[in-house]
N, C-alpha and C positions, 0 to 999 in steps of 0.2 A: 131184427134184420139190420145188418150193420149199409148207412150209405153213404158212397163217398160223395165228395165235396171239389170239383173242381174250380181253380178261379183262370178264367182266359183274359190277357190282358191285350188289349188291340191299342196298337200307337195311334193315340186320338186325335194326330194331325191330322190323319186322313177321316175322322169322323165330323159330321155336322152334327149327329145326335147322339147323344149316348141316354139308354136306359135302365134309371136305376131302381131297383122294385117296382113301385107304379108309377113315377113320374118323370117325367119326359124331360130333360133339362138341353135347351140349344144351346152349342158353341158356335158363337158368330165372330167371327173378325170382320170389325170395321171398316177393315180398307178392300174386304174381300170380293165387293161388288166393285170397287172405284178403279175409274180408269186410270193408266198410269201420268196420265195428263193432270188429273185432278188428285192423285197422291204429292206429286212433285209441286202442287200449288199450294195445299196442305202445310208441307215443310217449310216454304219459303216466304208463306202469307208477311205481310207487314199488319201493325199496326200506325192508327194515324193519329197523330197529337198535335194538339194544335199548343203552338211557343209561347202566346201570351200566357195562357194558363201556365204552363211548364214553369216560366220564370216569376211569375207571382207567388206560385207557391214554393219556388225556392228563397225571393225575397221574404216572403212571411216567415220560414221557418229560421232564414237570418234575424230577422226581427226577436224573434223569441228569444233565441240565442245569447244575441243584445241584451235586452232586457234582464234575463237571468244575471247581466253583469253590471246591471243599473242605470241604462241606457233609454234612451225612447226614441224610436225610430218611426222614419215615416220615407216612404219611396215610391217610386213611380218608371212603369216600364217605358221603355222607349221604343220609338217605332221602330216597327215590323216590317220588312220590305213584302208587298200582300204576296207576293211568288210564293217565300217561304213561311208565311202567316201558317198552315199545317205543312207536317211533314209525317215520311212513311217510318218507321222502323221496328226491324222483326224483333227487337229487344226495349229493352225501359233508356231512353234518351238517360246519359250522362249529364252533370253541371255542376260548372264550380268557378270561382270570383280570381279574375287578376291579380287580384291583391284585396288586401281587407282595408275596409271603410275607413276606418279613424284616419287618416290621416286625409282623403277629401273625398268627395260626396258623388261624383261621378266616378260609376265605376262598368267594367265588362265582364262580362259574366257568358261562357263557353258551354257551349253546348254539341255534346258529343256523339252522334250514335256509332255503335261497333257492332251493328247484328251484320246481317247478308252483303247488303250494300251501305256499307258505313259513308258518315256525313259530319261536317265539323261545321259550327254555325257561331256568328261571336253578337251578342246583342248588348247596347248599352243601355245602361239605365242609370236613376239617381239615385241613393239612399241616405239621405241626411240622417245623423244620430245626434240626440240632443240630451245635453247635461249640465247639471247646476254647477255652476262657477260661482268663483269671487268675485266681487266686484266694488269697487267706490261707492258709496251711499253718498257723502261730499268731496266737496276739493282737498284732495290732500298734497301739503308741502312737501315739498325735498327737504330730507333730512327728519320729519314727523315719524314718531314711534308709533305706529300704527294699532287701533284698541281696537275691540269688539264693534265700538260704534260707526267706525268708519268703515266696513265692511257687512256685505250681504250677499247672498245666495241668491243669484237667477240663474233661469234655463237660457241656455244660447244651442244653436249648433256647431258643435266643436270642430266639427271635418269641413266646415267653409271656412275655417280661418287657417292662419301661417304660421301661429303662434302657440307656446303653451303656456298652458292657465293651472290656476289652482283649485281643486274640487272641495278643499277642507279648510273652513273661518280657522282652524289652531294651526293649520301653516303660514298662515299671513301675518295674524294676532302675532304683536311682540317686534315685527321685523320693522326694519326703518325705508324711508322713501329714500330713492337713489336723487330721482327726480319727479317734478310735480306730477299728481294724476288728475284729473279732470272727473268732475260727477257722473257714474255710470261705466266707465271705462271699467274694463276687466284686466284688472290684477297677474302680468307677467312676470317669471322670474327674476325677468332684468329691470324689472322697477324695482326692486327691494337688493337687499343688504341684510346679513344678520346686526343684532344689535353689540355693541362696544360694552364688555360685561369689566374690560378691565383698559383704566383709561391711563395712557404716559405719566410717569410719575407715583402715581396708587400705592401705597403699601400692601405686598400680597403677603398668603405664608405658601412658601413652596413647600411640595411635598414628592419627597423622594423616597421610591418604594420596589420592592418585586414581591414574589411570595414567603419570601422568610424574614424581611424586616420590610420599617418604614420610619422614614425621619422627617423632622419637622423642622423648618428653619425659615426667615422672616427676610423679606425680598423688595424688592424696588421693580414695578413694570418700566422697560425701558422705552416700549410702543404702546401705541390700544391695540388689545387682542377679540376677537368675537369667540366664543363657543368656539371649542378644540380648533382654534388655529393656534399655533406656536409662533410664540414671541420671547427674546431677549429678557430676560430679569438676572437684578445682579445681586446675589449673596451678601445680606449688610454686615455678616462676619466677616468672611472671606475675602470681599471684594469681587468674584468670580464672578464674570457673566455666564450663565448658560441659557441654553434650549427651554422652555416648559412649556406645555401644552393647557390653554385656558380650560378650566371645570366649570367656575361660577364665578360671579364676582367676587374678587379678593382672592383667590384658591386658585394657583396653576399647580399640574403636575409633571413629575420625571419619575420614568420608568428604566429603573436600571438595566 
């Protein structure tokens, strides 16, 4: 006995139940019992966050940041006006810095929401970053060529000061005092001078070159020069003054 086989198919928006061999499965929508009063509250719920937290854990994760670039930081949130101590919003609160730390220690830091009812909120706080610098271990003279000994590594906080310093003993080793330093003081640019590698008068050999020759010839510095600044030397053949550019002691060169 041949039987057929029909399949009915019913649009199952209209069904709550559909049965499939023995068991019974409900389709239920959610919102199907809810009134429209309480769907429409649903959609537009807030969430509430409270800001100390917010910006702590945006400070910490600056902190980290920091750190990865060899830093050590330490901060502290500033008050909270209690009104907006929590707030509502239907989305994740936005945040991000006026400007970055290094250069000083108070800073603001913005806080955004853009859900349903957006809100803009600015809070300050402090964020010291601290790093080893140079510094004087004794008094050093003006005009002193500065050695290993007269120089050591402490931590200061670099964003309270106005000034810039040195993070590396083999930038300072070698250079000369402009003017005196005092014990403890930290090491600026403008106390130091490179050192005089070729001093007025010196016999140098200049050296004049490109990439397909190079010649040698025996000179008179006519100034002191430091490390590649260019000074005056006169050709003891020639007579010629030119240009050359310091190498090392005794060695300028010209690049044709």
């Amino acid at each position: 006995m041949k039987i057929s086989r029909q399949i009915f198919w019913l649009p199952l928006l209209f069904l709550s139940t559909l049965v499939i061999g023995s068991e019974t499965v409900t389709l239920e929508n959610k919102h199907s019992h809810a009134a429209p009063e309480e769907l429409a509250k649903n959609e537009t719920s807030d969430n509430n966050f409270d800001l100390k937290t917010l910006v702590s854990a945006y400070l910490e994760q600056l902190a980290a940041d920091y750190a990865d670039k060899g830093y050590r930081s330490e901060y502290r949130v500033g008050n909270i006006d209690p009104y907006h101590k929590n707030k509502t919003c239907s989305e994740q609160p936005q945040l991000k810095l006026n400007r970055p730390p290094l250069t000083q220690n108070r800073i603001t830091i913005e806080i955004r929401c853009e859900g349903l009812k957006p809100w803009k909120l600015y809070i300050g706080s402090e964020f010291d970053l601290y790093a080893h610098t140079v510094v004087a271990t004794g008094g050093i003279r003006r005009g002193q060529v500065i050695s290993i000994n007269d120089i050591n590594l402490e931590e200061i906080v670099i964003n309270r000061t106005h000034y810039s310093h040195y993070q590396q003993l083999s930038d300072v080793e070698g250079m000369v005092a402009r003017r005196s330093i005092r014990p403890g003081s930290t090491i600026q640019p403008g106390h130091l001078t490179p050192p005089k590698l070729v001093k007025r008068g010196d016999n140098v050999v200049i050296v004049a070159s490109n990439s397909a020759i190079s010649v040698r010839m025996n000179g008179t510095a006519m100034t002191d020069g430091a490390l590649g600044q260019q000074i005056p030397v006169q050709n003891l053949q020639s007579k010629r003054v030119v240009k050359a550019r310091v190498s090392e002691p005794g060695l300028v060169i010209i690049t044709l």
